[in-house]
C-alpha positions in Angstrom: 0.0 0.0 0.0 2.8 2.3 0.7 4.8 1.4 -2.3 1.3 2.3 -4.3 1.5 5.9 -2.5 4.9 6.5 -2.8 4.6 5.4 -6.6 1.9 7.8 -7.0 3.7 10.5 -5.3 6.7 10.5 -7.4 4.2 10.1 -10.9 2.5 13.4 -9.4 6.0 15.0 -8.8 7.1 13.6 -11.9 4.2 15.8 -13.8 4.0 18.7 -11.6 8.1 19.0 -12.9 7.3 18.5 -16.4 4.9 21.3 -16.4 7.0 23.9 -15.1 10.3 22.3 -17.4 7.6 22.9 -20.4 5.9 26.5 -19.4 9.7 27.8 -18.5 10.7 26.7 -22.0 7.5 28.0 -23.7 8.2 31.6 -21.9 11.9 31.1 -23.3 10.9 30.2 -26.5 8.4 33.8 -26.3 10.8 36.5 -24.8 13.1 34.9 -27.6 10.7 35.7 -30.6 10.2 38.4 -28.9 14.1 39.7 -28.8 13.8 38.9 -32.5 10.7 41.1 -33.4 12.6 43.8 -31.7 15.7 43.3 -33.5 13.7 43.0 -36.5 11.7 46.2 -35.9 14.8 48.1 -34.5 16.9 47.5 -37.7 13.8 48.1 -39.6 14.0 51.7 -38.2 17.4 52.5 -38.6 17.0 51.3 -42.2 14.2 53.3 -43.0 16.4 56.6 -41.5 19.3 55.5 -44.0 17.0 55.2 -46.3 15.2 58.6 -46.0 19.0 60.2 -45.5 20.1 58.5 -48.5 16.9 59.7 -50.6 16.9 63.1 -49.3 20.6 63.3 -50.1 19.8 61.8 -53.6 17.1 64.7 -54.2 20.1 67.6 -53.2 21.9 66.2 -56.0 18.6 67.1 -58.3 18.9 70.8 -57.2 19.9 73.7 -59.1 19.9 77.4 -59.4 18.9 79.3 -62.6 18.6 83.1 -62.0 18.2 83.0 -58.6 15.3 80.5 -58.7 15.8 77.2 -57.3 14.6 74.0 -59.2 14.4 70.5 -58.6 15.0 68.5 -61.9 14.4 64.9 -62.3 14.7 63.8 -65.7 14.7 60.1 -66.7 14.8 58.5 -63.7 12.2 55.9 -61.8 10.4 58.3 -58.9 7.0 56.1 -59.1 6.1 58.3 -55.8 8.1 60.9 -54.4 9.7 60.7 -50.6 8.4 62.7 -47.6 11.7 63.8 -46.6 11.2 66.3 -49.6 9.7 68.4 -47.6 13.0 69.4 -45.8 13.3 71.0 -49.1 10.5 73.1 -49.1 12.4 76.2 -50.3 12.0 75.1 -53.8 10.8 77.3 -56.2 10.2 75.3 -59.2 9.7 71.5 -60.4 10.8 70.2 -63.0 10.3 65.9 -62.4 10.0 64.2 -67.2 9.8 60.8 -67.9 10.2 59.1 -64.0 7.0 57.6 -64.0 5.5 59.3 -61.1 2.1 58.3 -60.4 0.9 61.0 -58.2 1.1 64.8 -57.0 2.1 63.9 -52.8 -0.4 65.7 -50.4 2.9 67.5 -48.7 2.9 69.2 -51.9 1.1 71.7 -49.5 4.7 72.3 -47.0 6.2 74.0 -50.7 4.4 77.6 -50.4 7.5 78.7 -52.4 6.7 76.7 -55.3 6.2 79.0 -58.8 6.4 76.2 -61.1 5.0 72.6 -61.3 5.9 70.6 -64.5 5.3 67.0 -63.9 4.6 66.7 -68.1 5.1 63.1 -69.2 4.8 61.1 -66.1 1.8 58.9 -65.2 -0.2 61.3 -62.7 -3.7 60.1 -62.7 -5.3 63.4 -60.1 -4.8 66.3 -58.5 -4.9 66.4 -55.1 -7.1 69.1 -53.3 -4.0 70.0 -51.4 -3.0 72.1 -54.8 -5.7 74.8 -54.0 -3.3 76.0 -51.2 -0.4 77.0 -53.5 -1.3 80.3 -54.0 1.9 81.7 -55.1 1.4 79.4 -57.8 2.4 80.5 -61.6 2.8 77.2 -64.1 0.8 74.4 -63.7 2.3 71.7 -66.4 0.5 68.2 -66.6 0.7 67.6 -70.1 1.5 63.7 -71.3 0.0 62.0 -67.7 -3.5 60.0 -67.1 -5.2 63.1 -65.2 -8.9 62.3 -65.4 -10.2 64.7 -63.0 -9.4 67.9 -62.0 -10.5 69.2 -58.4 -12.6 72.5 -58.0 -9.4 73.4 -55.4 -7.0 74.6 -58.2 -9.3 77.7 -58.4 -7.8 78.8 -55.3 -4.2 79.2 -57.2 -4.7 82.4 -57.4 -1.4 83.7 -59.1 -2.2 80.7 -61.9 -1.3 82.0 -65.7 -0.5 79.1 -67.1 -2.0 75.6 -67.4 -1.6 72.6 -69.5 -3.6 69.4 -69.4 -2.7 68.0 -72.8 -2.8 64.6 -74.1 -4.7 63.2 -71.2 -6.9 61.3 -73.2 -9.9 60.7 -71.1 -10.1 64.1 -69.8 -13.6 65.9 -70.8 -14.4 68.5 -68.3 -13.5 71.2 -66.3 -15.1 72.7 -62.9 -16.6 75.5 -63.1 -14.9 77.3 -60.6 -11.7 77.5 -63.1 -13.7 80.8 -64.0 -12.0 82.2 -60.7 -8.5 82.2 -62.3 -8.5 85.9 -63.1 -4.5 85.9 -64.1 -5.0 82.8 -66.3 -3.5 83.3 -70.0 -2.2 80.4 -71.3 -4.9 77.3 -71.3 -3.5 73.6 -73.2 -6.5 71.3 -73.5 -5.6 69.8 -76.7 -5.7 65.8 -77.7 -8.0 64.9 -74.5 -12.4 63.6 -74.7 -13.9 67.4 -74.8 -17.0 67.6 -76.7 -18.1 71.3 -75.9 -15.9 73.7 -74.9 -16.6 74.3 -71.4 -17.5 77.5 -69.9 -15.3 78.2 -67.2 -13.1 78.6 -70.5 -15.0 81.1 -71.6 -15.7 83.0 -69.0 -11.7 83.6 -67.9 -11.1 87.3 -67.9 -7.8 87.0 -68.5 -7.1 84.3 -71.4 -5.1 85.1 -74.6 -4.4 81.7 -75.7 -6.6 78.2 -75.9 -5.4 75.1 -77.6 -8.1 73.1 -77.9 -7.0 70.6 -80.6 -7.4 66.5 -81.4 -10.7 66.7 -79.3 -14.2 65.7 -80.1 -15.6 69.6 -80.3 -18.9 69.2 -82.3 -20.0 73.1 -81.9 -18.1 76.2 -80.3 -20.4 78.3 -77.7 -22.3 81.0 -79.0 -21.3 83.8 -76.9 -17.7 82.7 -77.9 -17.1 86.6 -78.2 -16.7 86.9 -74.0 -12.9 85.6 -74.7 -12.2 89.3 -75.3 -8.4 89.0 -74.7 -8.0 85.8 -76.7 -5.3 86.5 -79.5 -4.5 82.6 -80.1 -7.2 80.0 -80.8 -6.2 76.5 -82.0 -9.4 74.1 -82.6 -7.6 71.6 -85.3 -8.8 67.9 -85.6 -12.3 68.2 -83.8 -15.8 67.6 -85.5 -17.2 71.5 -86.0 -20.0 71.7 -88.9 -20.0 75.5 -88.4 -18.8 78.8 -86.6 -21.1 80.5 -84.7 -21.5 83.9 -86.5 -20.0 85.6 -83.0 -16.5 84.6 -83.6 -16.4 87.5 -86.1 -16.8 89.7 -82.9 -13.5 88.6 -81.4 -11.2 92.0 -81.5 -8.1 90.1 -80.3 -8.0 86.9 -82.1 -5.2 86.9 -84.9 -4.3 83.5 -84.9 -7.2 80.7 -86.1 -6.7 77.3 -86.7 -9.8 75.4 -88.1 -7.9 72.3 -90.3 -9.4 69.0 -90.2 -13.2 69.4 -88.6 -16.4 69.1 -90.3 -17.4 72.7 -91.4 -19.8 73.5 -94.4 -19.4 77.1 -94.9 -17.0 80.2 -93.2 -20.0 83.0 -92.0 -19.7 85.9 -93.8 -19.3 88.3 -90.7 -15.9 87.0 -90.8 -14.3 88.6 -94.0 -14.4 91.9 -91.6 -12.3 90.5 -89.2 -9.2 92.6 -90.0 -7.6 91.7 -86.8 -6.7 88.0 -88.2 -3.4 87.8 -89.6 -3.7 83.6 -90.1 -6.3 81.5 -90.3 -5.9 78.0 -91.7 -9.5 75.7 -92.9 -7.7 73.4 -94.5 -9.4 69.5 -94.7 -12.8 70.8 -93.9 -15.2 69.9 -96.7 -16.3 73.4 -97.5 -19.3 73.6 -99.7 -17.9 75.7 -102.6 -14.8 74.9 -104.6 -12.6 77.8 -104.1 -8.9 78.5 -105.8 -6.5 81.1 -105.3 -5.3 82.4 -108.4 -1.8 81.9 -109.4 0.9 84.8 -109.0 4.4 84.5 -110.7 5.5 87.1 -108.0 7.7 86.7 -105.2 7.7 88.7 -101.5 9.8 91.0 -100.8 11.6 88.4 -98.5 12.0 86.7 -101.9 9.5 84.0 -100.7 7.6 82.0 -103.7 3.8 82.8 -103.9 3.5 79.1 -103.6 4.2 79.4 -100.4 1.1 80.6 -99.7 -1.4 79.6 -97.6 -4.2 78.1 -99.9 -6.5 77.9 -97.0 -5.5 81.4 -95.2 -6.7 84.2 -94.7 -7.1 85.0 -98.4 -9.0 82.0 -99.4 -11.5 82.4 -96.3 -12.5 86.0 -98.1 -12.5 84.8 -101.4 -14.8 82.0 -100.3 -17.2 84.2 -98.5 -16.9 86.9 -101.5 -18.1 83.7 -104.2 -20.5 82.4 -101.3 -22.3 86.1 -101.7 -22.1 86.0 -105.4 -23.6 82.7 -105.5 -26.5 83.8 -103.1 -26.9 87.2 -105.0 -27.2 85.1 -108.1 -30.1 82.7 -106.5 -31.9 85.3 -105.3 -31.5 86.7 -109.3 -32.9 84.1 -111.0 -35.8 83.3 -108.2 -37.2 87.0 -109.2 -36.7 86.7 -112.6 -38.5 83.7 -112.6 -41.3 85.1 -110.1 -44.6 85.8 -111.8 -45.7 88.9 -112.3 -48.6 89.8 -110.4 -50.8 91.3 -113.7 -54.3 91.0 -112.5 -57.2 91.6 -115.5 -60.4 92.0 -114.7 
């Protein structure tokens, strides 16, 4: 009976023993993970410092000084996202960041209230953050060649904005209307992107001398097109216009007009008194009359050929709208000459 308890005893012991052995080697085996995910995180850290050091040292490299302005330039280079330890450099004045591949504008872009210039042209930018309205010292903003499909009502707050290009970003096809709020803008690059109207905020900026509007799917221009008082500079190549609105003939400014490639009919007469436009170009439309310049065996004074001409300038849009008239004088001709005469006999 004794032996029974004593075995018992020493089974219990046995146990109790092999309990402890195993929960002191499980608590080894945690606080040694645990040393580990320490290590692990600690090195983790002081990588992510070298790494931020080594960027940010990297970025100096990218900085230079032309007339007194400083610019960061990053040509060619893979920057799919830009570090936050840019912001140390916050004194920048311009970017310049071609061809990297950069996928997006940072929200810190907000820290660089220095910033004149943004050209990001030729990346892969797909939006503008809301953080760009802030930049109100803001001069150039260059997007031209990226995958912008939307641009924020913020950017209206750029005050100081004169120049802005959004070309070639294909799936682009409007603007807020708040844009109107950019009384300093001049300079407004549209071209090659989904507009079918031309919106208008466009029309209504005060300040605008020059709208590219090209490669687009335009199928009329606005009616009160004559608001763009200041334009001088209108390119609306490779669209789908069928006609002018008879108001373009009231734009004072315009001198430069580039119609080629659309869809139009006829050129409204109003325009042959447009003496402000010095070029004008309706080349590939398919015009309704059959208009030629006449030949001239003459040269210009800079000893040009005449067949250098223009054939679908300025000359051929007011020899077109001068046989147009004859053509409608002659109609009207021949419908009274061939109107009854109203002799009543009793």
């Amino acid at each position: 009976m004794v032996g029974v308890v004593a075995g018992g005893s020493v089974s219990s012991i046995k146990a109790l023993w092999e309990t402890r052995i195993r929960r002191i080697q499980e608590e080894q085996k945690e606080e040694e993970e645990q040393r580990k995910r320490m290590a692990r995180g600690g090195a983790t850290g002081s990588v992510g410092v070298w790494e931020d050091r080594a960027a940010l040292a990297r970025l100096k490299q990218k900085l230079q000084t032309v007339d007194g302005r400083l610019i960061l330039r990053i040509e060619q280079e893979e920057w799919k996202s830009l570090p936050g330890c840019l912001v140390q450099l916050s004194q920048v004045q311009e970017w310049q960041i071609h061809r990297t591949g950069l996928q997006k504008i940072p929200h810190f872009i907000s820290s660089f209230q220095n910033l004149l210039v943004l050209d990001l042209s030729r990346n892969g930018v797909v939006d503008i953050p809301k953080q760009i309205g802030t930049l109100t010292r803001l001069r150039e903003l260059l997007l031209s060649y990226n995958r912008v499909q939307f641009v924020p009502e913020e950017l209206s707050c750029c005050e100081s904005l004169e120049r802005l290009e959004l070309a070639m970003n294909r799936d682009l096809n409007q603007l807020p209307d708040q844009l109107r709020n950019l009384k300093k803008l001049q300079h407004l690059d549209l071209s090659m992107n989904d507009f079918t109207c031309m919106p208008d905020c466009v029309v209504g900026l005060p300040a605008l001398e020059w709208l590219d509007m090209g490669g687009n799917r335009l199928e009329h221009l606005p009616e009160d097109i004559h608001r763009m008082e200041q334009l001088h500079t209108l390119w609306l190549q490779r669209n789908q216009l069928e006609k002018l609105p008879d108001n373009i003939s009231r734009m004072a400014s315009l001198d430069t007009l580039v119609l080629s490639s659309n869809r139009l009919r006829d050129i409204p007469p109003l325009m042959e008194d447009m003496s402000n436009l010095r070029f004008v170009n309706f080349r590939d439309n398919p015009l309704t009359l059959d208009v030629t310049l006449p030949c001239r065996n003459t040269t210009t004074e800079d000893g040009e050929d005449e067949d250098d001409r223009e054939m679908f300038g300025r000359e051929f849009m007011q020899m077109y709208i001068q046989e147009s008239r004859k053509r409608a004088y002659a109609v009207l001709n021949m419908h009274c000459v061939n109107q009854p005469s109203d002799d009543s006999s009793d």
